[in-house]
N, C-alpha and C positions, 0 to 999 in steps of 0.2 A: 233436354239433358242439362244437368249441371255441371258448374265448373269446380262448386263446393264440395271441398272432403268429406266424409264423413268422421266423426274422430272418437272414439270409444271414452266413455266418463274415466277422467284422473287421469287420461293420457296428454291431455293439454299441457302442451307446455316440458312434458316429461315423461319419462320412463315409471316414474313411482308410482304404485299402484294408491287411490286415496286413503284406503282405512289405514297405511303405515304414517301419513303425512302426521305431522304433530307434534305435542311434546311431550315425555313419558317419561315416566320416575321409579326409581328401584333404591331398596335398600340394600347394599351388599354386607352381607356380614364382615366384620372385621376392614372394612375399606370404604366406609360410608355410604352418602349418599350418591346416586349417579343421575342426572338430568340428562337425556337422549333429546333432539329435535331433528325431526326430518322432514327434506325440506324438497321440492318438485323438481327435478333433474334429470338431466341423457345419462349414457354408460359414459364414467372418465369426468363426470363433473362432483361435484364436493356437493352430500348431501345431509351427512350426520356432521352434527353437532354433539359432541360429550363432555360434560362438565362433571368431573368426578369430586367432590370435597369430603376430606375426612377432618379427624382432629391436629393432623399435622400437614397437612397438604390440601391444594386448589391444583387444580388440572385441567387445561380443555384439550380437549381432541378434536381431530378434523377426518374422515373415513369421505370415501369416494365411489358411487355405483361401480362395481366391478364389470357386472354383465347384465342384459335385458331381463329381467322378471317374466316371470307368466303372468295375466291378470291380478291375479291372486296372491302371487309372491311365491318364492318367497325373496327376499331383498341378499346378494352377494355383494358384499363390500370389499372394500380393498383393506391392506391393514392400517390404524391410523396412524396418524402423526403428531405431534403434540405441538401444541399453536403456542400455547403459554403457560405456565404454572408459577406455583410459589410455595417451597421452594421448587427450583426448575429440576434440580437433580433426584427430587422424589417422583418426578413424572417421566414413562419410559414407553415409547411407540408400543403400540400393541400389534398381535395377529389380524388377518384375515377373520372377518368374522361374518355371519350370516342371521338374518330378520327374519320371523315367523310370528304372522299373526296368530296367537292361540285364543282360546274360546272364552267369554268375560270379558270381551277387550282389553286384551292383555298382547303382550309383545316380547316374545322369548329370545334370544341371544346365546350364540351358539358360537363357538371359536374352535381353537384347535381338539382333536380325540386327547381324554383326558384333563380337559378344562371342565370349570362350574357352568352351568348355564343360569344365565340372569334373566329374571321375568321383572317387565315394567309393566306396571299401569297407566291409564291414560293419567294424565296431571289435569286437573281439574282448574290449576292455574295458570295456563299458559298457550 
């Protein structure tokens, strides 16, 4: 008998399931571009990263695992906070928001009833 765990793949280390791990790129209409990184973490640790840039604004955000995933996902976030901008008063904490792997490796974004949903692609850069 062993003394070694057994540990399911992408659970190392964290709660994130692996195909959300990464860095993912969306155009928003009328609000530019958005850079998503997600990064291996428990429930209550800081896992997204959001760098929103438009034509008058830089933005980063900061979002926290809310609660455990199933394998698969889908990812509950806390709502985020804003780490830094320029200017600072064009960047303003967002909702709660929720991660879903969709099909094409792709990565949909889902917020309050009555919000847009934002589809990211993988980023091929980063």
């Amino acid at each position: 008998m062993s003394d070694t765990a057994t540990v399911a793949p992408g659970s190392v280390g964290g709660d994130v399931p692996e195909g959300y791990l990464g860095v993912w790129d969306a155009r928003v209409d009328g609000a530019g571009t958005h850079r998503l990184t997600l990064t291996q973490g428990r429930v209550g640790d800081r896992v997204l990263t959001l760098v929103a840039d438009g034509a008058d604004h830089h933005c980063v955000y900061a979002a926290s695992l809310a609660r455990k995933p199933d394998a698969e996902g889908p990812l509950r976030l806390t709502a985020t906070t804003v780490t830094s901008g320029a200017p600072l008063s064009s960047c303003a904490p967002g909702n709660p928001t929720t991660l879903a792997l969709v099909p094409d490796d792709h990565l949909r974004q889902t917020g309050q009833p009555g919000t847009t949903a934002v589809t990211y692609s993988r980023s091929g850069s980063g």
